[in-house]
C-alpha positions as CSV (number, residue, x, y, z in Angstrom):
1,X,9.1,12.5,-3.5
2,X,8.3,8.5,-4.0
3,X,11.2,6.4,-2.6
4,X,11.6,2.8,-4.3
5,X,10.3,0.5,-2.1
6,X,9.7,-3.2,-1.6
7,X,6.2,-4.5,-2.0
8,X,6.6,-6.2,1.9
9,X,7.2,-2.8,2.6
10,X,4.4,-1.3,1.3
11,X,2.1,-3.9,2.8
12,X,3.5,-3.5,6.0
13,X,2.9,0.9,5.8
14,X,-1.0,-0.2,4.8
15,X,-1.5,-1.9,7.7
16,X,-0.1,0.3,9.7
17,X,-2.6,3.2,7.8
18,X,-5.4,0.6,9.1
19,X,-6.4,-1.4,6.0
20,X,-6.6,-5.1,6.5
21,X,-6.3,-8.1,4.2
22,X,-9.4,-9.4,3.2
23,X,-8.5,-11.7,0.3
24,X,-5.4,-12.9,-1.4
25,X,-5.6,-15.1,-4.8
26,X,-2.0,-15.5,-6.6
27,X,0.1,-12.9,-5.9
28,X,-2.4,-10.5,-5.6
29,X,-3.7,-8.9,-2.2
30,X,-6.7,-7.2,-1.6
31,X,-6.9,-4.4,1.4
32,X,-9.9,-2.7,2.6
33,X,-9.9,0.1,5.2
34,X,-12.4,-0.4,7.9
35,X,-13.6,2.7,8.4
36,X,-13.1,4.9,4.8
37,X,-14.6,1.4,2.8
38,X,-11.2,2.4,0.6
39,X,-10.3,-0.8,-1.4
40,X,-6.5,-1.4,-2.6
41,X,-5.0,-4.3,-5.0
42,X,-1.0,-5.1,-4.6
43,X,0.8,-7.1,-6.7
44,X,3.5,-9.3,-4.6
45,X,6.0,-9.6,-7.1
46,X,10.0,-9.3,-6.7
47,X,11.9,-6.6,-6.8
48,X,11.6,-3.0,-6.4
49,X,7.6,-1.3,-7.4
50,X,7.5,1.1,-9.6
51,X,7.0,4.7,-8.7
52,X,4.3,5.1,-11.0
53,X,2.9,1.4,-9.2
54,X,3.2,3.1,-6.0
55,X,1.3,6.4,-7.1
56,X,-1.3,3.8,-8.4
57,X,-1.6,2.1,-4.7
58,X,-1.5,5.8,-3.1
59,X,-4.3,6.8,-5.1
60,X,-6.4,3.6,-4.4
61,X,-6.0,3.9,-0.9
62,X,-6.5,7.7,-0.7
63,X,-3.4,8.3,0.8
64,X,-1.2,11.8,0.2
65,X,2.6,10.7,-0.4
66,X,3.5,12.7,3.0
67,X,0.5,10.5,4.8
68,X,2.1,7.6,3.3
69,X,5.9,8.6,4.3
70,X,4.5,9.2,7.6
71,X,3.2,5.9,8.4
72,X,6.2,4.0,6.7
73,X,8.7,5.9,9.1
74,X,6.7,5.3,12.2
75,X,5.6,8.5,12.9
């Protein structure tokens, strides 16, 4: 299950997965993943992300939600 998360949050589990920043324009960020060439945009906007947001960046960045919930724990 998704938890409701921060967007700071959910940059920080990215770079932990490996992707980097490799642009920023607004409040948009761009990530790229050095090795799978996976590209993912995130919106840096207040408040909580939606769930079905955070599906959308999942998806992007080929990651499974217990990948994801790995890497945002630490583990």
């Amino acid at each position: 299950m998704l938890p409701v998360l921060k967007v700071a949050e959910i940059i920080r589990t990215l770079l932990k997965a490996g992707f980097r920043i490799i642009r920023s324009r607004g409040s948009h960020y761009r990530f790229a993943h050095p090795i799978t060439k996976r590209r993912v945009t995130v919106s840096f906007h207040g408040g909580d992300v939606p769930k079905k947001t955070l599906r959308s960046i999942l998806n992007q960045a080929a990651l499974t939600v217990d990948e994801f919930l790995r890497y945002l724990r630490g583990k």
